[in-house]
C-alpha positions in Angstrom: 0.0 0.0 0.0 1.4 3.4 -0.6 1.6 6.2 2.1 -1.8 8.0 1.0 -3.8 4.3 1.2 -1.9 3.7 4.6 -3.1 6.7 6.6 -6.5 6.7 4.3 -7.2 3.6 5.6 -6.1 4.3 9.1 -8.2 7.5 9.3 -11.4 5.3 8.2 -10.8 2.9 10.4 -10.7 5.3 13.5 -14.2 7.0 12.6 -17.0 5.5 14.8 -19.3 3.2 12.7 -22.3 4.1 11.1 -24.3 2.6 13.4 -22.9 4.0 16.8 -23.4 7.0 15.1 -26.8 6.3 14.8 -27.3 4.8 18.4 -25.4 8.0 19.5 -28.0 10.2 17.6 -31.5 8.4 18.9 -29.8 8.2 22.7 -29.0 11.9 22.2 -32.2 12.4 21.3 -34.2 10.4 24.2 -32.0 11.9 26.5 -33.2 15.4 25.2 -36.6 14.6 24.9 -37.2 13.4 28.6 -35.2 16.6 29.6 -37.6 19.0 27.7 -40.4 16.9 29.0 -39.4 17.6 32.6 -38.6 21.4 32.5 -40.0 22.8 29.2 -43.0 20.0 29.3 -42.1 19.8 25.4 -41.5 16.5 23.6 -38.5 18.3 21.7 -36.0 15.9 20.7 -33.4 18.7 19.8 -34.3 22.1 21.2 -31.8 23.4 24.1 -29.2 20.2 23.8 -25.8 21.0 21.9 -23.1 17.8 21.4 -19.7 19.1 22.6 -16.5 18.2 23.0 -14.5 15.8 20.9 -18.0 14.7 19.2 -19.1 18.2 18.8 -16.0 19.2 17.3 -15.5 16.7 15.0 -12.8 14.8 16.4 -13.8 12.3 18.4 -12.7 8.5 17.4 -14.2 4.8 17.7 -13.3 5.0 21.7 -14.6 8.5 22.2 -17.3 9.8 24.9 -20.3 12.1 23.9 -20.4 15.5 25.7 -23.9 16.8 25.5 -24.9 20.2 27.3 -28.7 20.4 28.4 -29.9 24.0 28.5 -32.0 24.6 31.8 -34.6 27.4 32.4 -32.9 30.5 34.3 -35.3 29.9 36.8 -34.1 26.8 38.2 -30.7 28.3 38.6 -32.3 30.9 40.9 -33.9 27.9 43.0 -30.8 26.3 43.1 -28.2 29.1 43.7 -30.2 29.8 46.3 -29.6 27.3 48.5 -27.6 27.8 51.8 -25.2 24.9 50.7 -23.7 23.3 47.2 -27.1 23.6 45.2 -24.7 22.5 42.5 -25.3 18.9 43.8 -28.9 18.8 44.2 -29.0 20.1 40.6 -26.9 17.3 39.2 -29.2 14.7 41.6 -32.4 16.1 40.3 -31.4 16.1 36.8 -30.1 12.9 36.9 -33.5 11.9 38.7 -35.5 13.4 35.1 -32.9 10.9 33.0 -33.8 7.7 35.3 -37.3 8.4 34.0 -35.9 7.0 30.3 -32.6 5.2 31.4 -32.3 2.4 34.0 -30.4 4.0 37.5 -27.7 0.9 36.8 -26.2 3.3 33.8 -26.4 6.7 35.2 -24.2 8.5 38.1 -23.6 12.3 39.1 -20.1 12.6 39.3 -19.0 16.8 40.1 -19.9 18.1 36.8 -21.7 15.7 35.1 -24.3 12.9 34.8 -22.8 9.9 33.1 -24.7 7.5 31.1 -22.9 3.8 30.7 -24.5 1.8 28.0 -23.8 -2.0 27.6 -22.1 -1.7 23.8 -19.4 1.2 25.3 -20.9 4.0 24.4 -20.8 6.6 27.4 -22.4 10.0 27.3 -21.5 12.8 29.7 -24.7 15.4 30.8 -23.8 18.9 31.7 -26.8 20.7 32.7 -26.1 24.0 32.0 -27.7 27.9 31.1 -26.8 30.1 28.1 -25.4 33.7 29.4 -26.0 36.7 27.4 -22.4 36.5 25.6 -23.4 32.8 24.6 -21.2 30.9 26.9 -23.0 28.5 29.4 -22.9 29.1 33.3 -22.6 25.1 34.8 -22.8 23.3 37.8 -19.5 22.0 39.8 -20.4 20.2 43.1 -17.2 19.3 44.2 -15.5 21.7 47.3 -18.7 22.8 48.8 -20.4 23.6 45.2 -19.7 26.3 42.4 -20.6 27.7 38.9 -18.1 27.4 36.4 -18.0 29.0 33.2 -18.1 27.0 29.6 -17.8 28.2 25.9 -17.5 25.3 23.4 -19.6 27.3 20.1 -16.8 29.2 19.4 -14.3 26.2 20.0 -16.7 24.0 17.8 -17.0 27.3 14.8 -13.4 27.5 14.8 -11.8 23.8 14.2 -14.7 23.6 11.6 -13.3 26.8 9.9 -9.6 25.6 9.8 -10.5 22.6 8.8 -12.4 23.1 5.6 -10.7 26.7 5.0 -7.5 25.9 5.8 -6.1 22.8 6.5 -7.8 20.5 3.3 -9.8 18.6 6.0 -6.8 17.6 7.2 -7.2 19.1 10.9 -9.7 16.8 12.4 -7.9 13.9 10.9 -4.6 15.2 12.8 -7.1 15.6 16.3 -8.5 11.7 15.7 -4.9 10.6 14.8 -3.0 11.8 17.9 -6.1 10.4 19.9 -5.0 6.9 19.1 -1.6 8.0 19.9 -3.2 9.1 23.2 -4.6 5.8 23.8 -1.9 4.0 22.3 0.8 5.7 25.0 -1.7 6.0 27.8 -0.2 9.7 27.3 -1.7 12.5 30.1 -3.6 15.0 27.9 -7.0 15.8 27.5 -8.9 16.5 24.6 -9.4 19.9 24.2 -5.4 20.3 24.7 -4.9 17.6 21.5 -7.1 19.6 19.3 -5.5 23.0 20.6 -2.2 21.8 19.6 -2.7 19.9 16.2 -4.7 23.4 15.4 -1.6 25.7 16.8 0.8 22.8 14.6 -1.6 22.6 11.5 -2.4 26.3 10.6 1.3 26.8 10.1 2.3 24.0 8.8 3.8 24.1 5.2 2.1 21.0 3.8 -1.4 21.7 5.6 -2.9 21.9 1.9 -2.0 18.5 0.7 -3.5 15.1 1.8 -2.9 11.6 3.1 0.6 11.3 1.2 2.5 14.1 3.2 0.6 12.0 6.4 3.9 10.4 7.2 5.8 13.7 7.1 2.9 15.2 9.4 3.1 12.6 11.9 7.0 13.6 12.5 6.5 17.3 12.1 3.8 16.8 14.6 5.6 15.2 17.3 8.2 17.3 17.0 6.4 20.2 17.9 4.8 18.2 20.6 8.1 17.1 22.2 9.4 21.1 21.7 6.5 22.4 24.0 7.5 24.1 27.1 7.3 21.4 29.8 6.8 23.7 32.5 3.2 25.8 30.6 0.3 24.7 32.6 -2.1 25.6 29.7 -2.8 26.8 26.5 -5.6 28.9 25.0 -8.4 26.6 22.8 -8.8 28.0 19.4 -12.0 30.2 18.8 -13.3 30.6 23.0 -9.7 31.3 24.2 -10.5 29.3 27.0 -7.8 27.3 28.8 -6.9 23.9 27.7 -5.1 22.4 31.0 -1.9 20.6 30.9 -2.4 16.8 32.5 0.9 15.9 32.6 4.1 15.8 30.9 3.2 14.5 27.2 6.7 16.1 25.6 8.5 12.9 26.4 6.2 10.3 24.4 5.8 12.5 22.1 9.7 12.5 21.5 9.7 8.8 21.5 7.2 8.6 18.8 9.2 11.0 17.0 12.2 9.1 16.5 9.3 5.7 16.0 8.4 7.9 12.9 12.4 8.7 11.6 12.4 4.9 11.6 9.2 4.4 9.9 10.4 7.0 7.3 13.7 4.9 6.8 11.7 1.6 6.4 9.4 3.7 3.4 12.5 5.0 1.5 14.0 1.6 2.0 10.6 -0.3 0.5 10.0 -1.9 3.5 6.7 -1.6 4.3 6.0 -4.5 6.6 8.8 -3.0 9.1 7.4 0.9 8.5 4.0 -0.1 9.3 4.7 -1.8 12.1 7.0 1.1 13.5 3.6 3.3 12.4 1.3 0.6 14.6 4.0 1.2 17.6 3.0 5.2 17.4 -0.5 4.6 16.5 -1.6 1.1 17.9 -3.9 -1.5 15.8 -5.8 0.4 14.0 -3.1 1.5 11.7 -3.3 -1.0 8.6 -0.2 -3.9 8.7 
């Protein structure tokens, strides 16, 4: 296989299939209609939900949970922020109470920030209720230490990676995102998701190949990790493209990153060399078995 069939087939094979994207779409739905049923007494099966996250953004992979805000009434922030101590949880409780309505109380916990759905086949989705603020970010529960609001603003996050991608970067960006996922996994390596897609977008959008396709994919793969294993080890975050929110630093990711790096130098030698058993297993090392052998 050449280089553009490799990584063609490798990106296919990380997208989720067609039909946990459909069981993702009619949970998402259900999940949204009992919600607007119990505080808009609607049967809407899309008003006031929004996918975010790696799903929303286009970026998620096979493995991937499903972020989902719920958009409350204003009003039952006043009930609950009025209460003499961490509101926040009793929130979360009573809206995972609405969701046991649908879903079986053996899949669902409230867990500081979310309510968490387990289903049998894998599939996990993560609830955030939540309420829109003039400016269009959302105002969200944190029950942890006593209880808080926090602050979210995904839109411009999700607008943004969407704009690079197609504009920009030949629909290669959320390729990149999905391809250093299973790195992630591969590795176990400490980084979250919005800090992935913040640096493949910071790497991507200046990147001299960005208009070409899957044959420059083996170049990108060592360019990428290189700028990876060149990040400042002691930044603590970096701002998300579009919101200019904070993607946190997990841990030190610069080292594996440099490891895969010179995985890839070897990978190259093995393609110039016509070796393409030994270059795609040096490419299965980096990117585990979903990489074609």
């Amino acid at each position: 296989m050449s280089i553009s069939d490799k990584f063609q087939t490798f990106c296919t094979n990380l997208r989720m299939t067609s039909t946990v994207v459909a069981n993702v779409a009619s949970r998402y739905k259900q999940i949204t209609k009992r919600l607007n049923l119990d505080y808009y007494g609607s049967d809407s099966e899309t008003l006031h939900s929004l996918y975010v996250g790696s799903y929303g953004r286009g970026t998620a992979i096979h493995v991937s949970d499903i972020d989902m805000l719920f958009v409350l009434p204003y009003s039952v922030y006043t009930q609950y922020n009025a209460y003499s101590y961490n509101g926040q949880s009793s929130l979360l409780q009573a809206v995972k109470t609405a969701i046991c309505k649908t879903y079986s109380t053996s899949y669902l916990g409230a867990d500081g920030q979310v309510i968490k759905l387990d289903f049998t086949d894998g599939i996990s989705f993560e609830i955030v209720p939540c309420f829109l603020n003039n400016d269009g970010s959302y105002t969200f529960p944190d029950s942890n230490d006593g209880g808080s609001w926090k602050v979210t603003n995904p839109n411009p996050e999700i607008s943004e990676i969407a704009r690079a991608n197609s504009n920009v970067c030949n629909n290669n960006l959320r390729r990149l995102c999905r391809m250093a996922r299973a790195w992630k996994d591969t590795w176990n390596v400490p980084i979250g998701g919005l800090l992935i897609d913040t640096l493949a977008y910071n790497f991507l959008t200046n990147w001299t190949y960005k208009g070409n396709s899957y044959t420059y994919y083996d170049w990108m793969t060592r360019d990428f990790f290189e700028y990876l294993m060149n990040q400042n080890t002691t930044q603590q975050y970096w701002l998300a493209p579009g919101s200019n929110q904070r993607a946190m630093r997990k841990g030190n990711f610069e080292y594996k990153a440099r490891q895969c790096y010179n995985l890839s130098l070897e990978a190259l030698v093995y393609e110039d060399e016509n070796m393409e058993w030994s270059a795609n297993q040096k490419w299965r090392e980096i990117y585990g078995t979903k990489f074609p052998n």
